[in-house]
C-alpha positions in Angstrom: 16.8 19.8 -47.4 19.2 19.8 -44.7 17.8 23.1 -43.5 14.9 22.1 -43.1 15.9 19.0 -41.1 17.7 21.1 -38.8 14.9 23.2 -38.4 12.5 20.1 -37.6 15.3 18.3 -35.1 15.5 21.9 -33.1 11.4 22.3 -33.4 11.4 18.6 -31.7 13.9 18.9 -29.0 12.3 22.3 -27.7 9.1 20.3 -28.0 10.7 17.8 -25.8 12.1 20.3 -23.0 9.0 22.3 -23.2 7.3 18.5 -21.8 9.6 18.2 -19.3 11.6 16.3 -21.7 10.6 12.9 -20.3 9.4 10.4 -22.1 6.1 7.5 -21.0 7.7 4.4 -19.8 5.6 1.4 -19.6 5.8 -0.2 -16.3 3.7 -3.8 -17.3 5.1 -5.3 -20.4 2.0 -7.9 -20.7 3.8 -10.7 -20.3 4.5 -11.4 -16.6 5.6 -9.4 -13.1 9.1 -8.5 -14.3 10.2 -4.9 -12.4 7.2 -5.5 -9.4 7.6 -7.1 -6.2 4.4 -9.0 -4.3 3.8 -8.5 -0.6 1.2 -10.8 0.6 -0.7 -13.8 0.0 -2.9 -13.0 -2.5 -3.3 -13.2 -6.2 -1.2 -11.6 -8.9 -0.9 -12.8 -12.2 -1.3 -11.9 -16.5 -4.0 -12.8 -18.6 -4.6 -12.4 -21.5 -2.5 -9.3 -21.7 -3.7 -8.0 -18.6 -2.4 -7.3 -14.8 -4.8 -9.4 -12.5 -5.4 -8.8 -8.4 -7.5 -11.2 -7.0 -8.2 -12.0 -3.3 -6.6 -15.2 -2.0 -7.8 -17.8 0.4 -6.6 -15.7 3.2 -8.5 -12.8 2.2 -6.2 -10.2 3.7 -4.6 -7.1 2.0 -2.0 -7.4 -0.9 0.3 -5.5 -2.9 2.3 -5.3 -5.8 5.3 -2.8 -6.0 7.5 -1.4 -8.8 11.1 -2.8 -7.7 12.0 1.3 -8.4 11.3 4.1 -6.3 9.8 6.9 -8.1 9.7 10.8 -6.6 7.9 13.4 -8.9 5.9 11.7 -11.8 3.1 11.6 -13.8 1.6 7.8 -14.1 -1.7 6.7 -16.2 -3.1 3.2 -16.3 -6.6 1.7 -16.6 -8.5 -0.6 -14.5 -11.8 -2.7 -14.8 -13.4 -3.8 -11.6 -15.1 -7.3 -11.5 -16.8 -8.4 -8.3 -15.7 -5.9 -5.6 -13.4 -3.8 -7.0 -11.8 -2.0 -3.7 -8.1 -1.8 -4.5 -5.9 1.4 -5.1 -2.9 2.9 -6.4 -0.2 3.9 -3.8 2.7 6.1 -4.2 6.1 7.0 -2.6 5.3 4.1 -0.7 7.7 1.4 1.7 6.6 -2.0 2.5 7.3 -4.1 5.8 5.2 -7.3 4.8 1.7 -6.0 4.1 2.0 -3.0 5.9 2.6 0.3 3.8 3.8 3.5 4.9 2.5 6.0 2.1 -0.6 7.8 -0.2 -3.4 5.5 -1.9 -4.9 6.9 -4.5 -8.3 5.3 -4.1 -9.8 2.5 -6.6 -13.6 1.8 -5.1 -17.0 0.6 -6.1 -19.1 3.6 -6.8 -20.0 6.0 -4.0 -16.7 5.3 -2.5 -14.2 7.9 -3.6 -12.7 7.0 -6.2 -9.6 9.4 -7.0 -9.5 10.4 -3.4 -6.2 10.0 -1.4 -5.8 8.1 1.5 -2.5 8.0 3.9 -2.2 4.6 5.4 -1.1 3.9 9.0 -1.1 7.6 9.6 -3.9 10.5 9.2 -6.1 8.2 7.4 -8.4 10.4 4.5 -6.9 13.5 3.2 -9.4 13.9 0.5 -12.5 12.6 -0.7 -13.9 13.7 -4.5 -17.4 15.7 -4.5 -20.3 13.7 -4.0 -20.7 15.1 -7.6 -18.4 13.2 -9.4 -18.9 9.6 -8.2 -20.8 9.1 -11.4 -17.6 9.5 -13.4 -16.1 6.1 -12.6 -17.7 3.1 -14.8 -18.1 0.4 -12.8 -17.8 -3.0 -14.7 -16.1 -0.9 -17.9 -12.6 0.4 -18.4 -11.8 3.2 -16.7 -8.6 5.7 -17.0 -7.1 6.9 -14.2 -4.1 9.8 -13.8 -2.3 10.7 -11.1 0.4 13.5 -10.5 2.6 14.1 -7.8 5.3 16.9 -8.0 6.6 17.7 -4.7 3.8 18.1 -1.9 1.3 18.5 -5.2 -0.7 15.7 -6.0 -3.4 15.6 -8.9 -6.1 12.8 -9.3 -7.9 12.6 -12.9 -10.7 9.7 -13.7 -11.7 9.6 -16.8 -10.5 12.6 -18.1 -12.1 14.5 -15.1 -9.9 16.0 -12.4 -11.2 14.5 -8.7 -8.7 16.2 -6.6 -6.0 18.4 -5.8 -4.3 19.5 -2.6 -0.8 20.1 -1.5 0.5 18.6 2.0 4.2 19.1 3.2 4.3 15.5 4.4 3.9 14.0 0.9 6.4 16.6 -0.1 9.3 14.8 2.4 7.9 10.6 1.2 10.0 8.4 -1.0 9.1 5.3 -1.9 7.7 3.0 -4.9 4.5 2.7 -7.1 2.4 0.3 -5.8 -0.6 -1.3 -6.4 -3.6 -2.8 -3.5 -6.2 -5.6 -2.9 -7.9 -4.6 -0.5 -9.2 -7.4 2.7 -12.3 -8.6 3.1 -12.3 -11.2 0.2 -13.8 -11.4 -3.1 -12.1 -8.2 -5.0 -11.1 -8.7 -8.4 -9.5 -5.9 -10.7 -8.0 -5.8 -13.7 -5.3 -3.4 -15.0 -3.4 -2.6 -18.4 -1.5 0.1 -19.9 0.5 1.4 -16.9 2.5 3.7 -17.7 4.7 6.5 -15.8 6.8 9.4 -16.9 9.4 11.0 -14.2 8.8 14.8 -14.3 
């Protein structure tokens, strides 16, 4: 019997390196903003489980940030839009106020890129998905969205879909946090839940 132990504890530590020997981290816990930081006037909060943005009386742009920086990763989360849903997921991104120095991975209504990536204050679009796939998101239904970055490499997946891929040496040299967007304009309302990141 304690053969066979061994031989199951070695089979699951190789399994482990042979992941990148990581492990998922959740980076919500449900409960409140514990581990994120708000820039902005507009609305953050949990209910009923679940990571709320909402537009605020001044209808400008907002952002939530993890209080840690995180370099090569692999994060998954989901999101439901209600209303306007034009938000986004940022990455190795800095904050002075509301402006953001870093990648958004785009989270649109349909016909608006979803899964692209956007640099802000900088070259604006680097890539937009195929008109092809802008039926994959589910607007007004959960969707599941996975993003990779390892160096200058950075992977968008909706729904189980890959949206894009490129490489870019200016990613490769950012550092910065995981953030999440409202978007200006007024009226956007998304919802978020099971956000999760593993370091790579």
């Amino acid at each position: 019997m304690k053969k066979i132990a061994l031989i199951l504890t070695l089979a699951l530590v190789s399994m482990s390196v042979f992941a990148g020997g990581a492990k998922w981290k959740s980076l919500f816990n449900g409960k409140n903003l514990k581990g994120w930081n708000v820039h902005g006037t507009e609305k953050w909060y949990v209910e009923d489980g679940l990571l709320v943005c909402e537009s605020g009386p001044d209808e400008a742009y907002g952002y939530l940030s993890t209080d840690n920086n995180f370099d090569d990763f692999e994060l998954e989360l989901e999101f439901l839009q209600e209303a306007d849903g034009n938000s986004g997921v940022f990455f190795r991104s800095t904050f002075e106020g509301t402006k953001v120095n870093g990648w958004q991975v785009e989270v649109a209504p349909p016909d608006h890129d979803t899964g692209g990536i956007y640099e802000s204050y900088g070259r604006g679009w680097l890539v937009k998905i195929p008109d092809e796939k802008e039926d994959i998101l589910k607007m007004g239904e959960w969707n599941k969205l996975k993003i990779r970055v390892d160096g200058g490499h950075v992977t968008t997946w909706l729904n189980g879909q890959q949206m894009v891929d490129i490489k870019d040496e200016k990613i490769a040299q950012g550092k910065g946090a995981i953030a999440l967007q409202i978007h200006d304009g007024g009226g956007i309302k998304v919802k978020w839940r099971d956000i999760k990141v593993r370091k790579l």
